[in-house]
C-alpha positions in Angstrom: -15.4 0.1 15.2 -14.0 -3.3 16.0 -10.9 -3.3 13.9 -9.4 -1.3 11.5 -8.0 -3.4 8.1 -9.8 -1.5 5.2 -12.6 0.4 4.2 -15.6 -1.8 5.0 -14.9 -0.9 9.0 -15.5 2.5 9.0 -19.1 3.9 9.0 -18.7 7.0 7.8 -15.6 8.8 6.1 -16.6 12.3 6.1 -17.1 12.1 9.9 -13.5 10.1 10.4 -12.0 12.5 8.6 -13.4 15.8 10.2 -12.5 14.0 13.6 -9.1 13.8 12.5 -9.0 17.7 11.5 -10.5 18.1 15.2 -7.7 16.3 16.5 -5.2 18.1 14.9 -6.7 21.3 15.9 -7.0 19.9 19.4 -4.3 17.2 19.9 -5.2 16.8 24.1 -8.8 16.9 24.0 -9.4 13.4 24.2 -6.5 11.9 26.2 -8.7 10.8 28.7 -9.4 8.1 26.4 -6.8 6.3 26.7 -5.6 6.4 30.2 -5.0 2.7 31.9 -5.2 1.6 28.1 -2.4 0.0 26.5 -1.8 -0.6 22.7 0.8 -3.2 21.1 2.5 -2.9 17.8 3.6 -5.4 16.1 5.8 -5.3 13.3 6.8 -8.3 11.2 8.5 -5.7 8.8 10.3 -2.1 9.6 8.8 0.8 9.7 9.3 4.6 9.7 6.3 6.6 9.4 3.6 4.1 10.8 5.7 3.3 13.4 6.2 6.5 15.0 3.1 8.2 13.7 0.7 5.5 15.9 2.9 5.4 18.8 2.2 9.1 19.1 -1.1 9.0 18.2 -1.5 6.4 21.4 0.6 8.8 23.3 -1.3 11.8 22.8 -4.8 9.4 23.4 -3.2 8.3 27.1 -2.7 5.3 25.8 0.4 3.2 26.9 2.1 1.8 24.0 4.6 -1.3 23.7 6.3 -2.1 20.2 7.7 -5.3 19.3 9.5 -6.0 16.2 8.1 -9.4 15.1 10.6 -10.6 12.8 13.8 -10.3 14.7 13.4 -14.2 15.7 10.2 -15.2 17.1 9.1 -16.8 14.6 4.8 -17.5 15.0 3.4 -20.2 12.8 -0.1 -19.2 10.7 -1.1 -22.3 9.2 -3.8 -24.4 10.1 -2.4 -27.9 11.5 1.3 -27.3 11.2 3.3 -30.0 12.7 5.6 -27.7 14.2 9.2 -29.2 13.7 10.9 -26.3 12.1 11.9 -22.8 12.8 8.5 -21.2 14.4 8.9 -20.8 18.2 4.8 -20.3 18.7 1.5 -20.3 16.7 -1.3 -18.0 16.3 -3.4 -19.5 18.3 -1.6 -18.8 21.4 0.4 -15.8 20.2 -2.6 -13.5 19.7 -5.0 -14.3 22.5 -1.7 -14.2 25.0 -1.1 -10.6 23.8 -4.6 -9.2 23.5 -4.1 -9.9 27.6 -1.3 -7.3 27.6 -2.8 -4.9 25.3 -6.4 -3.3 24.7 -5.6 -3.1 21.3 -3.3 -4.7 18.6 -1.4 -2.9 15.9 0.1 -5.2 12.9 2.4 -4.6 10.3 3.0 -7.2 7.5 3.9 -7.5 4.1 3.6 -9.7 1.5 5.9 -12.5 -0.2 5.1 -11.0 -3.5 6.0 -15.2 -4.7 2.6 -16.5 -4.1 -0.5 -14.1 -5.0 -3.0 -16.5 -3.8 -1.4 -16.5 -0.1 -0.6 -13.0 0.0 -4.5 -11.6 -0.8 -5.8 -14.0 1.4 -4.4 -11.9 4.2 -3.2 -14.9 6.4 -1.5 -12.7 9.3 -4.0 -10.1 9.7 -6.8 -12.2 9.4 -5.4 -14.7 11.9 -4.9 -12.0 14.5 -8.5 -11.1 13.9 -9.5 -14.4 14.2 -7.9 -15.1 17.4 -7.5 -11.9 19.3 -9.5 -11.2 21.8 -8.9 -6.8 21.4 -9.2 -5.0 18.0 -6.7 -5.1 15.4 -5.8 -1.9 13.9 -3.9 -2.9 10.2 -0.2 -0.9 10.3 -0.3 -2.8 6.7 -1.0 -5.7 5.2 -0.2 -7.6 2.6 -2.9 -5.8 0.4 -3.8 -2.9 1.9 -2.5 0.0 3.9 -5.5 1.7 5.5 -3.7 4.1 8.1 -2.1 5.8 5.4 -5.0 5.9 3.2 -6.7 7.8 5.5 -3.9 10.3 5.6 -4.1 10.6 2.3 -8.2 11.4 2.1 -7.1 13.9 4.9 -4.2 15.7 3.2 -6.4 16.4 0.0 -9.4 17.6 2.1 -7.1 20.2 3.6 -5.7 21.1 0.1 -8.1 21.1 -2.3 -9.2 24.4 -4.2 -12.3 22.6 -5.4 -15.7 20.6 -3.9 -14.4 17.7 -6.1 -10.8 17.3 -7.4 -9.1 15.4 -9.9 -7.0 12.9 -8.4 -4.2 10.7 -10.8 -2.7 8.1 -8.8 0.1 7.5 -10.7 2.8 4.4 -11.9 6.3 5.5 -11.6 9.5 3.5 -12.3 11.7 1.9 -9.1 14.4 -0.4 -8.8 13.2 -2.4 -6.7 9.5 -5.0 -6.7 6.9 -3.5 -4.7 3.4 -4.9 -3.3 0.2 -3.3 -4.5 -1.2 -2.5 -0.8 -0.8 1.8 -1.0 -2.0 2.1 -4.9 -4.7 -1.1 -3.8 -5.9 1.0 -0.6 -5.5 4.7 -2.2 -8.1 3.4 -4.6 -10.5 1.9 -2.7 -10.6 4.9 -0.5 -10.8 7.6 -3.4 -13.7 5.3 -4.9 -15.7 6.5 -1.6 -14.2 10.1 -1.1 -15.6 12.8 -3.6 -12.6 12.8 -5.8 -12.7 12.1 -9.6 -10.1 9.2 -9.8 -7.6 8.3 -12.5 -5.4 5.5 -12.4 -2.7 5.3 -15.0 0.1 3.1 -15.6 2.0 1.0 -18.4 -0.4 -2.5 -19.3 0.3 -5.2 -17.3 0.2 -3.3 -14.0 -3.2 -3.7 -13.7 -4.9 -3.4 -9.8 -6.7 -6.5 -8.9 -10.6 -5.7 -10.2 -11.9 -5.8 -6.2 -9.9 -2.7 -5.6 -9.9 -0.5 -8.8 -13.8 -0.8 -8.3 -15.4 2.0 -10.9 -11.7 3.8 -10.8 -11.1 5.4 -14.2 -8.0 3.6 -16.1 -5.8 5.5 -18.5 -2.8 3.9 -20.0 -1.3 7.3 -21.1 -0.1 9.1 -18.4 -0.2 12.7 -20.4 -3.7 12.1 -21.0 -4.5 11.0 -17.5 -2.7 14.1 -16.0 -4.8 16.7 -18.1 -6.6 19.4 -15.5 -5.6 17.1 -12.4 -5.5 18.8 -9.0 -3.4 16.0 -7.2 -1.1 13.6 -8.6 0.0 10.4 -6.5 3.4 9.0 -7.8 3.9 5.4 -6.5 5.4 2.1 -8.1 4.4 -1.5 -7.6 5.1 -4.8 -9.2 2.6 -6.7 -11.4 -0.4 -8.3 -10.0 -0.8 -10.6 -12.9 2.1 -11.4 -13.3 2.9 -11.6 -9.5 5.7 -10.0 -8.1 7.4 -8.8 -11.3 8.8 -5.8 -12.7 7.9 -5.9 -16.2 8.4 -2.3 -17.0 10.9 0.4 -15.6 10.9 3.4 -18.5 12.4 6.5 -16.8 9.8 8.5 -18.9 6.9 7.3 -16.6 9.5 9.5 -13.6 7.4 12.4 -12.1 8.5 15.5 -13.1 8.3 19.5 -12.9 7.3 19.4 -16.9 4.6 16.9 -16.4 3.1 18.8 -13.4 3.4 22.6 -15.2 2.1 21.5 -18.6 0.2 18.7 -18.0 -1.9 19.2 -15.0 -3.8 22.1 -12.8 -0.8 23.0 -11.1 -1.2 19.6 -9.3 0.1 19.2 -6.0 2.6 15.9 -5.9 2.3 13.3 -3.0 3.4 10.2 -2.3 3.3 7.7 0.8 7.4 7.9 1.4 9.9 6.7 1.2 10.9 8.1 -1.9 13.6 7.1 -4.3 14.4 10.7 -5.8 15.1 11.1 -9.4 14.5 7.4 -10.1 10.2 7.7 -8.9 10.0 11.5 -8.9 12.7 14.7 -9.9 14.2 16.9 -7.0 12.4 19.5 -8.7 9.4 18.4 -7.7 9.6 17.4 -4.2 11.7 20.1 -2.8 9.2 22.7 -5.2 5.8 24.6 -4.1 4.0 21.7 -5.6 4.4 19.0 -3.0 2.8 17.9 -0.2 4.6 14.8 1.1 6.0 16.7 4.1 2.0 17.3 5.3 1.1 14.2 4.2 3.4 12.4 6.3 2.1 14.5 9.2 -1.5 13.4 8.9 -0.6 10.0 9.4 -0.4 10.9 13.1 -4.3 12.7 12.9 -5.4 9.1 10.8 -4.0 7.1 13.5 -5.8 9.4 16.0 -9.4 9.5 14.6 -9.1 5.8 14.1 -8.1 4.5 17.9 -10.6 7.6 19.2 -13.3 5.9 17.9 -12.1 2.5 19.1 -11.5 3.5 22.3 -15.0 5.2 22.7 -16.4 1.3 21.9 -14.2 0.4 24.5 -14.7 2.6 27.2 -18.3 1.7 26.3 
């Protein structure tokens, strides 16, 4: 594996997954992977869960890890011929072959404007650091996609599921607040290759960008899509058509201990946290039998692990 930004980088899920289920059964067994390696995070936006999640996952590797948070003033410039005469400090082009010499691997976490769709799919910051690092790039997020905890997510339903092949509804939900389509864009790609029937439903004009949704199943009615589901993904995000915007914010789309007992196979409810409670999803149903999101959360450590493990083995040569 060179880098780590989406599905097309991985060989083989079934085998990244049962390495992460090693891992977690086993978290020392393959610390002498890492030693005398260091990995650097980067993050150009705050993080909870990805941060701490891949610093242990380095940790428990042997790895040495040093964290930087990129947008607290150093500004680095992306573009192509910028006459540099305004607030960035340093571009790309230096930035990322400078740091792969103090790191044997790169971790970067960015996010999109959610103003210009064109910029933001064309993955300026991740694909820069590809471009000009000399170490893989592991994605922490991107603009579009958020492959770490994707893989979590494959993980948490393999360890959960009551069936070969379970119905999974990812699920629009209502938020305050516009949000990029990188977890619902990455959760579907990834359930299009896992053995998971997939539903996606949501109000119209939330529509996933076609190169993502792939064969997904779209339902507009979320009662309908719910029907005999085994896992239900609540998670909001702003248009992609019409970029950026909240065009819809009906409480009735809220997740909810009604929907999940009348509606569904006794679903279990996760989402990527954080979580806005009673605005995206009732008390009832996080703090109740049915979710998941505290285990979820946990496998984002075991993601990050089967991920740099197999890195490291290309590195190690």
């Amino acid at each position: 594996m060179k880098h780590f930004t989406s599905t097309k980088d991985i060989a083989d899920l079934a085998a990244l997954v049962a390495s992460a289920r090693e891992m977690k059964a086993n978290p020392f067994a393959y610390e002498h992977l890492g030693k005398n390696k260091t990995m650097v995070l980067l993050f150009f936006n705050p993080s909870l869960r990805t941060r701490l999640s891949t610093e242990k996952a380095a940790n428990t590797l042997g790895m040495k890890v040093i964290s930087m948070n990129a947008d607290s003033g150093w500004v680095i410039e992306f573009e192509e011929g910028a006459v540099m005469n305004a607030g960035s400090a340093e571009h790309i082009k230096e930035a990322a072959p400078v740091i792969s010499q103090y790191g044997d691997i790169i971790g970067v976490r960015t996010f999109p404007t959610l103003k210009d769709r064109e910029r933001d799919y064309q993955e300026q910051v991740i694909e820069a650091f590809k471009r000009y690092a000399t170490v893989p790039v592991v994605s922490l997020e991107s603009a579009t996609r958020h492959p770490l905890q994707s893989l979590a997510d494959v993980i948490t339903i393999e360890e959960f599921k009551q069936k070969e092949r379970p119905k999974v509804v990812l699920s629009w939900a209502p938020h305050v607040r516009a949000l990029p389509q990188a977890v619902p864009n990455s959760f579907v790609e990834w359930m299009n290759i896992a053995n998971v029937d997939l539903v996606v439903t949501h109000p119209e004009g939330y529509e996933l960008a076609d190169a993502y949704m792939g064969g997904a199943k779209l339902e507009y009615n979320q009662e309908k899509a719910f029907e005999g589901a085994d896992f239900i993904y609540g998670k909001n995000w702003s248009s992609y058509r019409e970029y950026g915007q909240i065009l819809n914010q009906d409480p009735n789309w809220r997740i909810t201990q009604h929907k999940l007992d009348h509606w569904t196979n006794q679903a279990k409810f996760m989402h990527c946290l954080p979580v806005r409670r009673n605005v995206v999803v009732d008390d009832a149903v996080l703090d109740g039998p049915n979710s998941i999101v505290i285990a979820q959360a946990n496998n984002r450590t075991w993601a990050a692990m089967a991920v740099l493990r197999e890195i490291l083995v290309e590195l190690n040569g």
